[in-house]
N, C-alpha and C positions, 0 to 999 in steps of 0.2 A: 571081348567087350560085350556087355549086356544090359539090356536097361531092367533097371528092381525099384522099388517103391521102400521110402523109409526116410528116416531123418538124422541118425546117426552115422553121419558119412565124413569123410576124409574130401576137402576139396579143395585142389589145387595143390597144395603143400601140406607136409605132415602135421604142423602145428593148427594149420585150417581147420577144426575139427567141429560138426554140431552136433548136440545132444540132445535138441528139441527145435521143436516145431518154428520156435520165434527165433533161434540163434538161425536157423536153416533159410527164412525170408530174409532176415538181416543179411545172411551170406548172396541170396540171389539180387538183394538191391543195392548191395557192395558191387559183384561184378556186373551187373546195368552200370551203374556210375562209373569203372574203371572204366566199360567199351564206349560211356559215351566219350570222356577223358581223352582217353586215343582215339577217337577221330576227331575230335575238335583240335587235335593238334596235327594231326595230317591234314584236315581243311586250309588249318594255320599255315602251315609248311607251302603248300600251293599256294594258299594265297601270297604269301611273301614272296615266293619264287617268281610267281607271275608280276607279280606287281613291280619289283626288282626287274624283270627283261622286259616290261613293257614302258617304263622309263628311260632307256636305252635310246640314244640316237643312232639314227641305222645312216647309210649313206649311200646313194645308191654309185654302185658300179658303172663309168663308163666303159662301152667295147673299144678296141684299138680301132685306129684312124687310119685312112685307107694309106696303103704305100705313097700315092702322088702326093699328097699332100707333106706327108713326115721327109722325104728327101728333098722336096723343094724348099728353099727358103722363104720367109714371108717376108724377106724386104727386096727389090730391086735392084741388082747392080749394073752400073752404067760403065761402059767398057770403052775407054775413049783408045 
């Protein structure tokens, strides 16, 4: 790979081809516009994705309850 000066170049794909000066700018403001394209839809993408989990109701976790508590019962029985 090298870098050369010129306007009759092959870019990207075979049929891409310019033969002057003006198809050659037309070709470099073609891909400015593609690269803006694709990141405004990976902006897109994250923003949805965020927006999407940040709507989300969370719940928080309690920890387990101490053993005295879980084997005793919480009502009273009277032992006649």
């Amino acid at each position: 790979m090298y870098f050369h000066f010129g306007y009759n170049e092959t870019i990207l794909f075979s049929f891409w081809k310019t033969t002057s000066i003006e198809g050659f700018v037309g070709s470099v403001i073609a891909i400015f516009i593609l690269a803006l394209l694709y990141e405004g839809l990976k902006y897109l993408r994250e923003f949805l994705f965020w927006k999407h989990y940040s709507s989300l109701q969370y719940r928080t976790v309690q920890g387990p309850a101490t053993a005295k508590t879980n084997s005793e019962p919480t009502t009273a029985r009277v032992v006649k």
